[in-house]
C-alpha positions as CSV (number, residue, x, y, z in Angstrom):
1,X,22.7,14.3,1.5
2,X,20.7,13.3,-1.4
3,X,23.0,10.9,-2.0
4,X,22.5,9.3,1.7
5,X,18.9,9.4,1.1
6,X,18.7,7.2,-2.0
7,X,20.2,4.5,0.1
8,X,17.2,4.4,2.2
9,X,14.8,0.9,1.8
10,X,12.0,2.2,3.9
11,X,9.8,5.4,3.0
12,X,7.2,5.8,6.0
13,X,5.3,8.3,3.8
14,X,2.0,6.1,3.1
15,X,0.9,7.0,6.4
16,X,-1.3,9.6,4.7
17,X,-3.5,6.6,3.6
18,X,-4.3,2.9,3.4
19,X,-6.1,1.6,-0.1
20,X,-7.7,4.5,-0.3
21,X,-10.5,2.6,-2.5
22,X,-12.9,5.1,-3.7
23,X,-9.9,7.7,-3.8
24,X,-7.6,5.5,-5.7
25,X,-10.5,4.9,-8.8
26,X,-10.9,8.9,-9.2
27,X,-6.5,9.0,-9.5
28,X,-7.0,6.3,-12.4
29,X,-9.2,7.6,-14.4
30,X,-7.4,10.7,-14.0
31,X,-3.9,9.1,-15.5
32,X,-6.0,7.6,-17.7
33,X,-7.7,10.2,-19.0
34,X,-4.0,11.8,-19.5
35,X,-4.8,14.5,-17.3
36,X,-2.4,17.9,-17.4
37,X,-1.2,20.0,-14.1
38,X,-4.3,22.5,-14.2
39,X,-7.2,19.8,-15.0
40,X,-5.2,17.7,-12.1
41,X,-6.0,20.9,-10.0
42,X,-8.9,21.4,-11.0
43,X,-10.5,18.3,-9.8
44,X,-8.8,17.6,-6.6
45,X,-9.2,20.8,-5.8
46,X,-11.4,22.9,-6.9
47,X,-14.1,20.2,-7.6
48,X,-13.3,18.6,-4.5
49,X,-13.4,14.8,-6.0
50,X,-11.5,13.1,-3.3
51,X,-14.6,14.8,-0.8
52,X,-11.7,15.6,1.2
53,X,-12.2,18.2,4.4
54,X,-9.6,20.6,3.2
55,X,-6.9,21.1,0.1
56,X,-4.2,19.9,1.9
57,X,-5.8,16.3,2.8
58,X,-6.9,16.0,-0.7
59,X,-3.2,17.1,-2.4
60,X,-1.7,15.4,0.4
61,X,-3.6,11.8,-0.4
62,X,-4.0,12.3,-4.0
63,X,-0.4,12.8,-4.0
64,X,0.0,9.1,-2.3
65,X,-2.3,7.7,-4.7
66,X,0.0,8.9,-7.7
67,X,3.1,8.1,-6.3
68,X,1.7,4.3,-5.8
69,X,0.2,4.0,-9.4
70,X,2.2,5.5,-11.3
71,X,5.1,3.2,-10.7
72,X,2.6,0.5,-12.3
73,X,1.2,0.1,-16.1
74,X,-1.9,1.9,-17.3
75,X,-3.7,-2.0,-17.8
76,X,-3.2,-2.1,-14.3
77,X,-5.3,1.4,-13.7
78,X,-7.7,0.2,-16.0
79,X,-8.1,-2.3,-13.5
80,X,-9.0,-0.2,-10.8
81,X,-10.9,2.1,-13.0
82,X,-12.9,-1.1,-13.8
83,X,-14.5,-1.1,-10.0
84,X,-14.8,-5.1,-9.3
85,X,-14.3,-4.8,-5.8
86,X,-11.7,-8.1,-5.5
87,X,-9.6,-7.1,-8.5
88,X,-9.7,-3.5,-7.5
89,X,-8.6,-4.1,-3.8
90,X,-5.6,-6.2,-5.0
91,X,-4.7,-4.3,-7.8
92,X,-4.3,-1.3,-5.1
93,X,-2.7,-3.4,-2.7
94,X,-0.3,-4.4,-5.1
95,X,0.6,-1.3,-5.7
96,X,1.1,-0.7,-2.7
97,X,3.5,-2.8,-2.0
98,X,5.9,-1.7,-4.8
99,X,5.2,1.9,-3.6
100,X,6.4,0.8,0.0
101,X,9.2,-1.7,0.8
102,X,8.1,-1.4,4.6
103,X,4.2,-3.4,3.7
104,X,5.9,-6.0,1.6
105,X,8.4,-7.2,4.2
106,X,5.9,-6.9,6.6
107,X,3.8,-9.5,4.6
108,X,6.5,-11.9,3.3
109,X,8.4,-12.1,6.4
110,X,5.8,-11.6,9.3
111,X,2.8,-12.9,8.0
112,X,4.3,-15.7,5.8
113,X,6.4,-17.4,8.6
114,X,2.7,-17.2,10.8
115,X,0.7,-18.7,8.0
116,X,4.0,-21.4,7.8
117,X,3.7,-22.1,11.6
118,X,0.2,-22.1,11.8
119,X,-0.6,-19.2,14.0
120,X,-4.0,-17.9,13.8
121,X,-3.5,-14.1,14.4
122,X,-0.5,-11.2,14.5
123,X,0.7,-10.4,17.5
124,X,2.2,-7.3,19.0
125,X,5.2,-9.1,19.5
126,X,5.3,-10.0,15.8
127,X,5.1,-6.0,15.2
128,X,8.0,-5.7,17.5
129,X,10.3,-8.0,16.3
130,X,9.9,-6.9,12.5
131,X,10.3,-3.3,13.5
132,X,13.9,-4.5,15.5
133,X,14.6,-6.5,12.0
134,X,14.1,-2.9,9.9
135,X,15.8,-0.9,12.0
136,X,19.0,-2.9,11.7
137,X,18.5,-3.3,7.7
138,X,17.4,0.9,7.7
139,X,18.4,2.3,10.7
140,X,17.6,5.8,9.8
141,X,13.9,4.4,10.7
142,X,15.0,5.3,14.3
143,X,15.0,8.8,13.6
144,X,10.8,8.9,12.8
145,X,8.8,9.9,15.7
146,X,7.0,7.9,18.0
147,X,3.7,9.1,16.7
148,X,5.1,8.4,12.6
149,X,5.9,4.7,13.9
150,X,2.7,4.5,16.0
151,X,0.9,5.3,12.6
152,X,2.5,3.6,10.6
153,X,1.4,0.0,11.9
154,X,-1.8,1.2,12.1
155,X,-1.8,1.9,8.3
156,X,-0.1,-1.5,7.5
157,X,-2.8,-3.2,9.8
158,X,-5.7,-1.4,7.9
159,X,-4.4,-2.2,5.0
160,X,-4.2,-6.0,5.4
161,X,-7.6,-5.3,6.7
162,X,-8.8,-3.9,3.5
163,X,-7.2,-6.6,1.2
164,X,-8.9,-9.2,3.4
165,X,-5.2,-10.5,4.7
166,X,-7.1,-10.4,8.2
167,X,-10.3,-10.4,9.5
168,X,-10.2,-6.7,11.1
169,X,-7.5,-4.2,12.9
170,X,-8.2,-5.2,16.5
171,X,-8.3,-9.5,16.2
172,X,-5.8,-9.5,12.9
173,X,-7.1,-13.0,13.0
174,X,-5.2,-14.4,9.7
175,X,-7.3,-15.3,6.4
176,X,-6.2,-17.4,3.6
177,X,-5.7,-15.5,0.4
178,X,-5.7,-16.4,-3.5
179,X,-4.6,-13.3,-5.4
180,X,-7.7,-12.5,-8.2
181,X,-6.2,-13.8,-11.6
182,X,-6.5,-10.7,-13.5
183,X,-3.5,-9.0,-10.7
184,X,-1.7,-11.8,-10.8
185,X,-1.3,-12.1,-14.5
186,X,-0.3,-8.4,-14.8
187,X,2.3,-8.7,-12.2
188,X,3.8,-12.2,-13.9
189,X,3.4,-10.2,-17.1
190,X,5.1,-7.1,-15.7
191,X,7.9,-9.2,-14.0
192,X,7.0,-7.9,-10.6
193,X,8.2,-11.3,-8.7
194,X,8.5,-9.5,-5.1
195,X,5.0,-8.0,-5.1
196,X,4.0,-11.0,-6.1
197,X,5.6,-13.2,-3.3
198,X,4.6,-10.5,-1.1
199,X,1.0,-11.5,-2.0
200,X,1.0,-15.0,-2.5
201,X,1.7,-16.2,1.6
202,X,-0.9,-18.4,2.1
């Protein structure tokens, strides 16, 4: 079974959050400050930092926001620690995409081949047919509820949303893009070529 499971490409567990901005600069300083189990406790918590509603939201996103960060470098959470809004957003979306296989494709096959055909907006359709595409590369996708998938685009859309990919969730009207210099140094530095294409479609 676990064996199975490692063959899987897409994860559809960043549905608990998109950037998650404000949240994602609080996880940061947290790895950077080294931070053990009971101090990581402590603050999401007890002291509440994420100014989540309940534990469970706050251990369930904090838990995203690790996941996604810690598969980068710590000059990369000193970015986000830094708070320059442009760097920060990118620096999260570029984690992101590492974190989740699903976003990147999404953005260098979808959104690329729009920008390359000079379409304006995304389209349903556009969600459609790159949902067919993954199902047939991943087909245990199928399995995920209605509701999972339905949330899902919702959470890619916001996130291009966020980064400034598109205008806003309901138009996704397409906007040209140059990835801040400090991100895309670290990702040339760190050899991450694929969230770098994934970024670089315009």
């Amino acid at each position: 079974m676990k064996k199975a499971e490692s063959l899987h490409i897409y994860s559809g567990d960043f549905v608990a959050g998109s950037l998650l901005i404000r949240e994602s600069q609080i996880i940061a300083r947290l790895l950077l400050d080294g931070a053990d189990t009971k101090e990581w406790h402590q603050a999401i918590v007890i002291d509440n930092l994420l100014q989540k509603r309940s534990p469970e939201t706050a251990k369930r996103q904090a838990k995203l926001i690790k996941s996604r960060l810690i598969i980068m470098q710590p000059n990369l959470w000193n970015l986000i620690n830094q708070g320059v809004q442009d760097i920060v957003t990118h620096a999260l979306l570029a984690a992101a995409i590492k974190h989740s296989r699903l976003l990147g494709d999404f953005l260098d096959q979808i959104v690329r081949s729009l920008w390359q055909t000079f379409k304006q907006r995304i389209s349903v359709s556009d969600w459609k047919d790159f949902w067919e595409t993954c199902t047939q590369i991943d087909p245990h996708i199928n399995q995920w509820s209605k509701a999972t998938q339905s949330k899902i685009k919702q959470t890619v859309f916001r996130i291009l949303a966020e980064a400034k990919y598109v205008n806003n969730t309901r138009s996704l009207e397409l906007l040209p893009v140059n990835v801040v210099p400090e991100v895309r140094q670290y990702l040339i530095d760190h050899r991450e070529d694929y969230v770098l294409k994934c970024m670089e479609i315009t």
